[in-house]
C-alpha positions as CSV (number, residue, x, y, z in Angstrom):
1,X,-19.2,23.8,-0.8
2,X,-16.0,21.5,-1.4
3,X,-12.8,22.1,0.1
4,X,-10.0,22.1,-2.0
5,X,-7.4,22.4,0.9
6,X,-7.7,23.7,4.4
7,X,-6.3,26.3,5.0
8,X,-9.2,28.2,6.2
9,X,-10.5,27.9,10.5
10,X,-10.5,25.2,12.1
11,X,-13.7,22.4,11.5
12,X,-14.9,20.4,14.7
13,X,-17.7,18.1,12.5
14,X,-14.9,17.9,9.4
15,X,-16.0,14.5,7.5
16,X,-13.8,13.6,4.1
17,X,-17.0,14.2,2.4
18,X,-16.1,18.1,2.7
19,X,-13.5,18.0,0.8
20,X,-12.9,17.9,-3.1
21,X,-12.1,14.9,-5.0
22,X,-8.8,16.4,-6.3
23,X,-7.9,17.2,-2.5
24,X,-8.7,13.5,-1.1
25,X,-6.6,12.6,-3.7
26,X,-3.7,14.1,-3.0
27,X,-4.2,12.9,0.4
28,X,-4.5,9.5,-0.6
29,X,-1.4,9.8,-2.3
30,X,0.2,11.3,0.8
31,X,-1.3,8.5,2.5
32,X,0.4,5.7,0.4
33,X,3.9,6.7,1.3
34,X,3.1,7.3,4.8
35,X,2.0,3.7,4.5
36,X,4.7,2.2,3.5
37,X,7.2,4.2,5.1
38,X,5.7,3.6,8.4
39,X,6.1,0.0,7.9
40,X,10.0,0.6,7.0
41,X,10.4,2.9,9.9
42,X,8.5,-0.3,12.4
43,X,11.1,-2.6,10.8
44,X,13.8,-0.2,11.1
45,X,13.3,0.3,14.5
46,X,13.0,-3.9,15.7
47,X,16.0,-4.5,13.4
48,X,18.0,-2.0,15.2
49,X,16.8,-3.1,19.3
50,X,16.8,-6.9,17.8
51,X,18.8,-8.2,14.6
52,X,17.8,-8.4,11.3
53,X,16.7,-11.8,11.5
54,X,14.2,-11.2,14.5
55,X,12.6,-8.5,12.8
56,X,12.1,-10.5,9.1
57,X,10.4,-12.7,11.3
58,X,8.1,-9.8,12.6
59,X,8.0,-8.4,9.0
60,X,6.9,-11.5,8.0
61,X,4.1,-11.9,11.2
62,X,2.9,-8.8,10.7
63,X,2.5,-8.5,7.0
64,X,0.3,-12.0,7.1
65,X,-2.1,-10.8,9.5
66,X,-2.5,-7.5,7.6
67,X,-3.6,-10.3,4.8
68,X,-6.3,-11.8,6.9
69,X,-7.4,-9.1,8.8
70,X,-7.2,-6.3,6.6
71,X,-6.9,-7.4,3.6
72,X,-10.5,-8.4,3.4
73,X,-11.7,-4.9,4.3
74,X,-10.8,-3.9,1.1
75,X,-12.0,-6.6,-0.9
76,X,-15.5,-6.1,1.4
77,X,-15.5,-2.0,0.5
78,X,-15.1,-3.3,-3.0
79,X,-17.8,-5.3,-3.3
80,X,-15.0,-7.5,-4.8
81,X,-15.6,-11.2,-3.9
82,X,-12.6,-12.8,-5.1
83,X,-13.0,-16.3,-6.4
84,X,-10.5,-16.0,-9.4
85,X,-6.9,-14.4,-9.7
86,X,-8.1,-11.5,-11.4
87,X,-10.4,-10.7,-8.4
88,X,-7.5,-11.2,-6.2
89,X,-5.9,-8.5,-8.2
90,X,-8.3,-6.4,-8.0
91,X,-8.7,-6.4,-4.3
92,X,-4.6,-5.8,-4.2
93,X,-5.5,-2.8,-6.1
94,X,-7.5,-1.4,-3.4
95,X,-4.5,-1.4,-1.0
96,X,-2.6,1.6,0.0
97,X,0.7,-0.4,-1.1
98,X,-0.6,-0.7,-4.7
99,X,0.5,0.3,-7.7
100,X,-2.4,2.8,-8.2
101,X,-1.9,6.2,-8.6
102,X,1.5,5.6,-7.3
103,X,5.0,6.5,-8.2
104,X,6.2,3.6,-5.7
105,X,5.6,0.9,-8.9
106,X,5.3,0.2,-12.2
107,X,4.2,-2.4,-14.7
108,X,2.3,-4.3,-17.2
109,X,-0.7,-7.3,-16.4
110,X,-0.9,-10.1,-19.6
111,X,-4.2,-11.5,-18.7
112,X,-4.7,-14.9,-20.2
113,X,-7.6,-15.9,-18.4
114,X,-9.5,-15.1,-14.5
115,X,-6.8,-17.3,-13.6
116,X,-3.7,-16.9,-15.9
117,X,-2.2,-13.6,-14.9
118,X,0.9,-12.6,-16.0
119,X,2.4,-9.8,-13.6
120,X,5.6,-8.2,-14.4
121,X,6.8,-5.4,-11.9
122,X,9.4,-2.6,-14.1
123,X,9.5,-0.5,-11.3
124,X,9.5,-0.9,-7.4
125,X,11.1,1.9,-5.5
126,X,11.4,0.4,-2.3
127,X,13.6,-2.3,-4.1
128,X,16.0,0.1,-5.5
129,X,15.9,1.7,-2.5
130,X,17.3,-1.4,-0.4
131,X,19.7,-2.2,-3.3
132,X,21.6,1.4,-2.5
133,X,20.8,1.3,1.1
134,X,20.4,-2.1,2.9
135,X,21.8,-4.7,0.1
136,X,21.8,-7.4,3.2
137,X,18.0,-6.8,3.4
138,X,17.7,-8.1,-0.8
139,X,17.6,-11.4,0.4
């Protein structure tokens, strides 16, 4: 029987496969902002013990290996091979920092072709949250 939370005793062999789609949902979504807010905590934290430019360097370090190393994983889990922008898309898709399901973004994709893609972002929370409360970060 599927969990739909877990509140009951404790489960030594729990596997995700226990619980309910609805519930690993949730979770996902839970996961998605613990995502990217552990990412603005790490940045937080070297900006504050080393300057703002040391840690855009990090930001930047960091963020390209998740692009090789991780990155990949998705597209692999996927079964997305991505030889064309729009596979490239949909292998960003699969990332926790995606627009899907989330609240974090908004917008609209103008497909031309596999590799004419029009993005346009109309929302990105963590944007309007560094215009109100890092404006020297915007840069």
């Amino acid at each position: 029987m599927e969990m739909t939370d877990y509140s009951g005793p404790y489960k030594h062999d729990l596997k995700f496969e226990d619980f309910s789609k609805d519930f690993l949902i949730k979770l996902m979504h839970s996961w998605q902002k613990a995502y990217m807010r552990l990412s603005a905590f790490w940045y937080q934290a070297v900006m504050e013990r080393s300057g703002m430019d040391i840690a855009d360097e990090c930001n930047l370090e960091v963020w390209s290996k998740v692009g090789e190393k991780v990155v990949p994983k998705f597209a692999h889990i996927g079964k997305v091979e991505p030889k064309t922008v729009l596979d490239a898309l949909k292998v960003v898709q699969l990332a926790p920092d995606s627009h899907v399901g989330s609240e974090l973004f908004a917008g609209e994709v103008d497909i031309k072709n596999d590799n004419h893609v029009i993005t346009r972002t109309t929302h990105c929370a963590p944007l309007e949250f560094f215009e109100k409360a890092a404006p020297q970060r915007m840069e």
